[in-house]
C-alpha positions in Angstrom: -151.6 17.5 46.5 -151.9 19.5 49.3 -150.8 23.5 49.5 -148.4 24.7 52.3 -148.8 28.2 53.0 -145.3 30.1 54.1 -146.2 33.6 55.3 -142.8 35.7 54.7 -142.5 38.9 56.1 -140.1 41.9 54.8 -140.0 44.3 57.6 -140.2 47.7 55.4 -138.9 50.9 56.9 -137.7 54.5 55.8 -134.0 54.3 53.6 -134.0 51.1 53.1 -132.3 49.1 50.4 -134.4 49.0 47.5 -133.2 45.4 46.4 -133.1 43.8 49.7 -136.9 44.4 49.1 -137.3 43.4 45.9 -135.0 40.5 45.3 -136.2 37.9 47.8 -140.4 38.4 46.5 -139.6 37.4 42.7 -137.5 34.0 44.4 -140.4 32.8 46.1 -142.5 33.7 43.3 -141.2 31.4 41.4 -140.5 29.0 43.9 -144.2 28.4 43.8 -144.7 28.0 40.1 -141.3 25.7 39.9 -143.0 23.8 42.7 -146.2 23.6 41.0 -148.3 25.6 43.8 -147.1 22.7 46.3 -145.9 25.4 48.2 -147.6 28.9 48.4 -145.5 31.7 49.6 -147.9 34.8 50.7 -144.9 37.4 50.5 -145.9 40.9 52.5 -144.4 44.1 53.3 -144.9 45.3 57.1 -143.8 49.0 57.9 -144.9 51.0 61.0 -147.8 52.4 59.1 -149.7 52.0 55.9 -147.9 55.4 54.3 -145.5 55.0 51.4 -142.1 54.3 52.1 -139.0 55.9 50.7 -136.0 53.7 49.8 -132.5 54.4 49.8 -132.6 54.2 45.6 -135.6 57.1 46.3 -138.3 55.0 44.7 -141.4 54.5 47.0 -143.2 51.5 48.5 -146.1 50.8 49.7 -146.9 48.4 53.0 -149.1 45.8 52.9 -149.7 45.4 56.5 -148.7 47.0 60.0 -145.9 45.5 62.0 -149.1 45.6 64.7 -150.7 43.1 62.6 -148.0 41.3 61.6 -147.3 40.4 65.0 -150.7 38.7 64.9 -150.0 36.4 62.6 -147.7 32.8 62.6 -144.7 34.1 60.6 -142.7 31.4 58.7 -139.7 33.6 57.5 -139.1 37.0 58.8 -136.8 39.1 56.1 -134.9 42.0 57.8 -133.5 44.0 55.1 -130.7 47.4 55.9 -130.2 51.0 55.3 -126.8 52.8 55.1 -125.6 56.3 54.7 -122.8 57.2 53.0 -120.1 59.7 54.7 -117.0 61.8 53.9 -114.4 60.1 52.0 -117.5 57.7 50.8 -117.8 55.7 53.6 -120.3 53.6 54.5 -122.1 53.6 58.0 -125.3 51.3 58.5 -128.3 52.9 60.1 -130.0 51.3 63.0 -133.7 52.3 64.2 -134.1 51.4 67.5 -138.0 51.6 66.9 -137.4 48.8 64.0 -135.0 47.0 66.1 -138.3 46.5 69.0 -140.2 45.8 66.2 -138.1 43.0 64.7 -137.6 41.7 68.3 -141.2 41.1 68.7 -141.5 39.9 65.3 -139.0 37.4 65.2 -140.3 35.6 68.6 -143.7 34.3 66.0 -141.2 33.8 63.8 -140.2 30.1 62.2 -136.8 31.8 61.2 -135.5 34.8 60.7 -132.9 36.5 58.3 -131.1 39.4 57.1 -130.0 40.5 54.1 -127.1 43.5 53.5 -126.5 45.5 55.9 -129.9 44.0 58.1 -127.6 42.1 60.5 -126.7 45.3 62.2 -130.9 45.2 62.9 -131.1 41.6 64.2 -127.6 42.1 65.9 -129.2 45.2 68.0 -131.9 43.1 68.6 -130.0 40.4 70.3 -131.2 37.6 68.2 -126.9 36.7 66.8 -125.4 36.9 70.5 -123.2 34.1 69.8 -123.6 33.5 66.5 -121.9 33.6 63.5 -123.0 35.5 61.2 -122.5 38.2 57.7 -123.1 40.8 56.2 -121.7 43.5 53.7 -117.9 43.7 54.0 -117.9 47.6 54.1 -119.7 47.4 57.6 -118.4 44.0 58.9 -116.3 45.6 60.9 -118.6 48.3 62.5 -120.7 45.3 63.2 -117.9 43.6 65.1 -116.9 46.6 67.1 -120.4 47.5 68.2 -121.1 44.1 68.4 -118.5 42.4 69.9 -120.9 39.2 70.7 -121.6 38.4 67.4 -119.0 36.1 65.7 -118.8 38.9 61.8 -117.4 36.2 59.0 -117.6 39.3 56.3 -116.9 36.5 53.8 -119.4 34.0 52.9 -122.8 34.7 50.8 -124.4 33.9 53.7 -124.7 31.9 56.8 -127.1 29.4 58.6 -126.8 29.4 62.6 -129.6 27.2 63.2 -133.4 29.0 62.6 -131.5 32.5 62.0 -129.8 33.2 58.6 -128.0 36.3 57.9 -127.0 37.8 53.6 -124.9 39.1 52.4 -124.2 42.3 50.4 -127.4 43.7 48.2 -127.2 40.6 45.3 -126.7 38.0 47.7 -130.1 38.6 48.7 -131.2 36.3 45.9 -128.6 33.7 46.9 -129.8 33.5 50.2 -133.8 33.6 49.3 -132.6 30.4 46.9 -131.1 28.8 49.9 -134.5 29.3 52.3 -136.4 27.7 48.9 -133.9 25.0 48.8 -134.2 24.2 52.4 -138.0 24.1 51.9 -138.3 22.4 48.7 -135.0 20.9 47.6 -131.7 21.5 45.6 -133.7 20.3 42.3 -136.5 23.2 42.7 -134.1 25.9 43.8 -131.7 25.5 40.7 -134.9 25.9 38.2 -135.8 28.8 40.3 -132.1 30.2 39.6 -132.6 29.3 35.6 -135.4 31.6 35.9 -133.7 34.4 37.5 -130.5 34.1 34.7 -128.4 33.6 37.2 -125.9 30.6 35.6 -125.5 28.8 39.2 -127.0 28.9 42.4 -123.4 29.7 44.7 -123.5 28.1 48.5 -122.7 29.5 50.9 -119.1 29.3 51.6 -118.1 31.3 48.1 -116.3 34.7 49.3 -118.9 37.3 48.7 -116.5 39.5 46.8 -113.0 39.4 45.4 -110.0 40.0 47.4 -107.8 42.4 44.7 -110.9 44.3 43.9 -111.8 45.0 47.7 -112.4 48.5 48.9 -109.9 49.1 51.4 -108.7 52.6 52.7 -104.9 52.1 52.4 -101.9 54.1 52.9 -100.3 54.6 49.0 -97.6 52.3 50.7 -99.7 49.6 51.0 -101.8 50.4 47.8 -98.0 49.7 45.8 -97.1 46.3 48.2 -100.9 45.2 47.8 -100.5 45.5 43.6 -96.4 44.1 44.2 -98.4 41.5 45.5 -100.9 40.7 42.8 -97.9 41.1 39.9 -95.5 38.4 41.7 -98.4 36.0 43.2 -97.2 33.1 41.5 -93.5 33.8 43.2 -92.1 33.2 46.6 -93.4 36.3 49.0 -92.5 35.7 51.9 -92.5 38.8 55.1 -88.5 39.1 54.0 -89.0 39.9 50.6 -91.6 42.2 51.1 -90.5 44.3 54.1 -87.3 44.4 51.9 -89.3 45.7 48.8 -91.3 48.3 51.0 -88.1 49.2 52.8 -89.1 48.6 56.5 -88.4 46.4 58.9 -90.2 42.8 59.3 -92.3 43.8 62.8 -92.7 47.3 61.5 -94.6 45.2 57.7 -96.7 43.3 60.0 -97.8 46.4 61.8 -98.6 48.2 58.7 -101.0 45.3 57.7 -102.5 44.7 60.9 -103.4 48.7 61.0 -104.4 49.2 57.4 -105.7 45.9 56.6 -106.9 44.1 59.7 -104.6 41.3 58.9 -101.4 39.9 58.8 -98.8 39.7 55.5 -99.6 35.8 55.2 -102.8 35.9 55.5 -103.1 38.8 53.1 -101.3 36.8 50.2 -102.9 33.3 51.3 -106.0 35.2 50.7 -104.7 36.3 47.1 -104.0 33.3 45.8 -107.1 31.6 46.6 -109.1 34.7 44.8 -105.9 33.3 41.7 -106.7 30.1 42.4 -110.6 30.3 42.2 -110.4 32.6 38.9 -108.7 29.8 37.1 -111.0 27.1 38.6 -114.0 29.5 37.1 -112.6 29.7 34.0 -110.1 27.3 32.8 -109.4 23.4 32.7 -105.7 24.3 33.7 -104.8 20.9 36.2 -104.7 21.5 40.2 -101.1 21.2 39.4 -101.1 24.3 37.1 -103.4 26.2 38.9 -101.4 25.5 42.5 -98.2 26.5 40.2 -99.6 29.5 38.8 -101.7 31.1 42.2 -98.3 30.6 44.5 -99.3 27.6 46.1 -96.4 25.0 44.8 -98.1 22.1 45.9 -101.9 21.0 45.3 -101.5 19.6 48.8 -101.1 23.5 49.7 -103.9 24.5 47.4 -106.4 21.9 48.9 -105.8 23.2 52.9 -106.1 27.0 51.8 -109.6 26.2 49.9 -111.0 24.4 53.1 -109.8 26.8 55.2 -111.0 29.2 53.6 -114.2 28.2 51.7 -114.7 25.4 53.3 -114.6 23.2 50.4 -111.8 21.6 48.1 -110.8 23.0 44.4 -112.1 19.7 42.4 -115.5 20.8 44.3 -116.0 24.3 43.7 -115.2 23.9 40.1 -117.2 21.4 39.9 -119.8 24.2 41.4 -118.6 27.2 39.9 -116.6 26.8 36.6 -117.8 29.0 33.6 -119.9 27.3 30.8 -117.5 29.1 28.4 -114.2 27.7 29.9 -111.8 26.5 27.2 
């Protein structure tokens, strides 16, 4: 058989995120020994200079090669990984070199494709390489990447997306969901789910599953909206409607919607659609409840209800992603 060689490229610089690094190489390791060498990835590192680098986690790296000769070779994938730093009131602020961001430019035109992972989409995004694109990447900095970016299409909530040859990750872990996606677009679904076995991770997830969960979501929030948020969660298999909750927070209906739009970049039905999907696919996960139940339970009424929100949302229908998804230890 044949061997296909794959250059990848990780474009390496000062602060970066130490997994973002690390994740993708171990996935196409094994990608070539669950492919039986059929494919050979040559993974490098390429940083401005040969000089050890220092990671956001403060554990060095060292190069392999120069981003001048990187830029002489025929690059198959190009990884951009991010850097972030971390402000008052811990919040987070990605970092963008504009010497990186030339760098990447010139690397991605001998590129095949090109990705990001984390926070790296602010990198490709200064580049120019998503204007009009759709694209991720962490939810704490989606929306920095929208506002300085107001070109880019930022969907802060799938694992990752494909917009033709460019991919973009999302936050830190997702780097290994999206290096399983580039090996299953290489070599096939079959290869990519051993790989996974490998890595103990129970399921390879595609791309569509929400990158984190809505009720756990770091949101700076009013102690108003904290309380309606957790009213929300308690009574989410009850009618809440903009009435009922503007009555419970004891303002008027336009002045409810303004409180969500300002602190939560939303709207009040969106906000509980958006909960009871997050219901909805916990009981998916982890039970073998009927769509009846689980529409019954999550708010939804109807599974006719339940079935729009999922492919609006995820793209995909309930039966689907628990067929996907759902827990080996479901009872």
């Amino acid at each position: 058989m044949d061997t296909v060689g794959r250059l990848v490229v990780i474009v390496l610089f000062e602060g970066v995120d130490l997994l973002d690094v690390t994740g993708p190489p171990e996935v196409f390791s094994l990608a070539r020994r669950e492919a039986d060498d059929a494919v050979v990835y040559e993974v490098v590192l390429a940083a401005a200079s040969l000089e050890p680098v220092t990671t956001g986690a403060g554990v060095r790296v060292l190069p392999d090669i120069t981003f001048g000769e990187a830029a002489r070779r025929s690059i198959d994938t190009l990884i951009v990984p991010g850097a972030v730093e971390v402000g008052r009131e811990r919040r987070v602020r990605a970092l963008v070199d504009p010497e990186v961001v030339e760098r990447v430019r010139e690397l991605a035109a001998r590129s095949r494709r090109v990705t990001s992972v984390c926070v790296g989409a602010h990198v490709l995004a200064a580049a120019g390489l998503l204007d009009g694109k759709r694209a991720t990447t962490h939810w704490s900095t989606a929306r920095q990447l929208a506002a300085e970016h107001p070109e880019v299409e930022v969907d802060a909530d799938p694992i990752f997306i494909r917009e033709g040859d460019v991919w973009t990750g999302a936050g830190i872990s997702a780097c290994l969901d999206l290096s399983l996606a580039l090996v299953a677009d290489d070599l096939g679904e079959a290869v990519a789910l051993r790989v996974a076995r490998q890595l103990v991770m129970y399921l390879k997830r595609q791309s569509g599953q929400s990158q984190f969960s809505v009720p756990l979501e770091q949101i700076s929030a009013t102690r108003r909206v904290e309380d309606l948020r957790h009213h929300i969660l308690r009574n989410i298999g009850r009618r809440l409607t903009v009435v009922d909750l503007a009555a419970y927070a004891h303002v008027s209906d336009r002045h409810l919607t303004r409180i969500f739009k300002t602190e939560l970049n939303t709207t009040p039905h969106a906000y509980i659609e958006s909960v009871r999907v997050e219901k909805a696919r916990n009981e998916l996960e982890s039970s073998d409840a009927t769509l009846e139940r689980i529409a019954s339970v999550s708010g939804f009424g109807t599974v006719d209800t339940l079935v729009r929100a999922f492919r609006r949302r995820l793209n995909t229908t309930p039966t689907e992603y628990r067929r996907r998804f759902r827990s080996s230890h479901a009872v």
